[in-house]
C-alpha positions in Angstrom: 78.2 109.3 -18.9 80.3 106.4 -17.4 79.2 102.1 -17.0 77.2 103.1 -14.3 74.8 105.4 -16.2 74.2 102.1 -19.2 71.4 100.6 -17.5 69.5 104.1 -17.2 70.7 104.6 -20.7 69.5 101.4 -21.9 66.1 102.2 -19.8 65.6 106.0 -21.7 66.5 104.1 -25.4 63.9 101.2 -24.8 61.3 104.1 -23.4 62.1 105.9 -26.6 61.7 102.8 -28.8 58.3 101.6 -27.2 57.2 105.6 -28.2 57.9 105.7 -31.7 56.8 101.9 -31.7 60.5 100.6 -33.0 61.5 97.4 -32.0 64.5 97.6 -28.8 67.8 98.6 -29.7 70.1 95.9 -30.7 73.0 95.5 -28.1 75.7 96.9 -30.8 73.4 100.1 -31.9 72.9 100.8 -28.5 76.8 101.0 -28.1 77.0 103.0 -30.7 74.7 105.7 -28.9 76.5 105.5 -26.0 80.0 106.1 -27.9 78.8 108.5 -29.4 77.1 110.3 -26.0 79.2 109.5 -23.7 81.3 112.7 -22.9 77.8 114.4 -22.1 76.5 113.7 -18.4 73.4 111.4 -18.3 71.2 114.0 -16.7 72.0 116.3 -20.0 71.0 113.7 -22.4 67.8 113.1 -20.6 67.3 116.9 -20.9 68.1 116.3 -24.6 66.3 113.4 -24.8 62.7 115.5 -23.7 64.0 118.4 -25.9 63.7 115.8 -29.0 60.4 115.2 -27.8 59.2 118.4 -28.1 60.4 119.6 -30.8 57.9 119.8 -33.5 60.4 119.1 -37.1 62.5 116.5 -36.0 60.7 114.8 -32.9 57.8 113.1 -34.8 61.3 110.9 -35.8 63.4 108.6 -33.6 66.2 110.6 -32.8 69.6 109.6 -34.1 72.7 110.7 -32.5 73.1 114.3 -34.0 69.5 115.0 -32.9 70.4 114.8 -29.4 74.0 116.4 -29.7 72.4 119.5 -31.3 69.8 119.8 -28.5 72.9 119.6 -26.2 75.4 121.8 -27.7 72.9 123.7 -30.2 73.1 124.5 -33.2 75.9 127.2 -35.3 74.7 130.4 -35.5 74.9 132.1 -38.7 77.2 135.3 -38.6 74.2 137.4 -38.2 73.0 135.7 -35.5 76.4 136.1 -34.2 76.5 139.8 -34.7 73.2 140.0 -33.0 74.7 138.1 -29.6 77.5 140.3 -29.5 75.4 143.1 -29.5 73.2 142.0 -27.1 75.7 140.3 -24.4 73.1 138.5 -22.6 74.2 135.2 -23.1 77.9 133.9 -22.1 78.4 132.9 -26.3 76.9 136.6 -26.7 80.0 138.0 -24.0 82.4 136.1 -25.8 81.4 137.3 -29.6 81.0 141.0 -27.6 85.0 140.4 -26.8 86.4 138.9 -30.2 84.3 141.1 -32.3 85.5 145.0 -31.3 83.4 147.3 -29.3 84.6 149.9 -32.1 83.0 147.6 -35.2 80.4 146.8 -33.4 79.1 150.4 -33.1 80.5 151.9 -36.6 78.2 149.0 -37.9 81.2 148.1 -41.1 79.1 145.1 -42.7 82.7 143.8 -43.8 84.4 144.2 -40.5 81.6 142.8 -38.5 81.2 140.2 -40.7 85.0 139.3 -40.3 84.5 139.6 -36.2 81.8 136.9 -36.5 83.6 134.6 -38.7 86.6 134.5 -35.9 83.7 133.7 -33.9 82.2 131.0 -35.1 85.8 129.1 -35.4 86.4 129.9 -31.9 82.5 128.6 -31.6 83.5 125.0 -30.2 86.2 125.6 -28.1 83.5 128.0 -26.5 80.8 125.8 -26.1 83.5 123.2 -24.3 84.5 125.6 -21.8 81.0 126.1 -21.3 80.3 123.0 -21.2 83.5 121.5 -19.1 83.2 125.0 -16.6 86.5 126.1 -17.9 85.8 129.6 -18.6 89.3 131.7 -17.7 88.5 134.0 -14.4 89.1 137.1 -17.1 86.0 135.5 -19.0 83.9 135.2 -16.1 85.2 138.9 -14.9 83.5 139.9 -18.5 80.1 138.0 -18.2 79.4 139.3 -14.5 80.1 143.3 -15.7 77.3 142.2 -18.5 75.3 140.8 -15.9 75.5 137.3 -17.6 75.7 133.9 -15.4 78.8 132.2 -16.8 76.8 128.8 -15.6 73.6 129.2 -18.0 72.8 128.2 -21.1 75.6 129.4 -23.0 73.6 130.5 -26.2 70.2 130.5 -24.7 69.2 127.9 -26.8 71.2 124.6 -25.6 71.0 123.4 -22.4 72.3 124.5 -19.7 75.8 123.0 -18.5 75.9 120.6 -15.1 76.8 122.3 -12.4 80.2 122.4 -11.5 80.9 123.5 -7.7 85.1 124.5 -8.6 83.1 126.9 -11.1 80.4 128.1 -8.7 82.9 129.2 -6.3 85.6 130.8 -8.7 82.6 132.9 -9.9 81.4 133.9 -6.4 85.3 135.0 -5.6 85.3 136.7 -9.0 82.6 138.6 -7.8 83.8 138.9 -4.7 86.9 140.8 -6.3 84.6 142.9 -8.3 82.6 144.6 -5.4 85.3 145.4 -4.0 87.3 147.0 -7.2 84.1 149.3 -7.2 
């Protein structure tokens, strides 16, 4: 978000407020929402803002901070759940735990070295969901996700939501595959 989205801000927090029937934010919580947002575009914390509304734990609460962030960015998988993605590859976090965790451990099935795989994973987790996030997969990650069949601009666990789009992205991924029809 940037100045220009704090009035639109301010409109979504008093809409939420008047909901949960809370009185108005005070000028210096509301800052602290938007410090604490800010790096996420306005049209994702709307997103995350509905998301809180829906969901049927924690959106019979007003949501703090953290509620929205993990509607935006999701929430850590557990190493199974990790295992699971990089089985799967159909999600661009699923492509990227496929690539740390060895096609070789991932069919011999070795609890312990999967287990290892996913816990390199889920450090890298972060750093994953930024690139994701900011667009800023490398053109050999995007190369991977399109020979999976994955679209390096979705959701990237299938759970959060999806980055905004980014048109430098869009067309690196269009040469990318571009440069793979033609390898074929």
């Amino acid at each position: 978000m940037n100045k220009e989205d704090l009035n639109n801000f301010q409109q979504t927090m008093d809409n939420l407020c008047q909901l949960y029937g809370r009185q108005l934010l005070r000028e210096n919580e509301l800052d602290m929402y938007f410090q604490t947002l800010w790096e996420y575009p306005f049209n994702q914390i709307k997103a995350a803002v509905n998301a809180h509304l829906r969901d049927t734990s924690e959106g019979q609460f007003f949501p703090k901070p953290a509620n929205l962030i993990r509607h935006l960015e999701g929430k850590t998988p557990t190493t199974d759940e990790i295992i699971v993605m990089a089985q799967l590859k159909n999600t661009p976090a699923g492509v990227m735990c496929g690539t740390q965790i060895s096609s070789f451990d991932l069919r011999a099935g070795n609890p312990v070295c999967l287990k290892q795989g996913a816990e390199a994973c889920l450090r890298l987790w972060r750093q994953w969901q930024n690139k994701s996030r900011d667009g800023s997969f490398e053109a050999r990650e995007i190369d991977l996700m399109l020979k999976h069949g994955v679209d390096p601009t979705g959701s990237f666990d299938g759970l959060q939501i999806p980055p905004t789009f980014n048109h430098e992205l869009a067309t690196l991924i269009e040469n990318r595959k571009k440069l793979l029809e033609e390898k074929k």
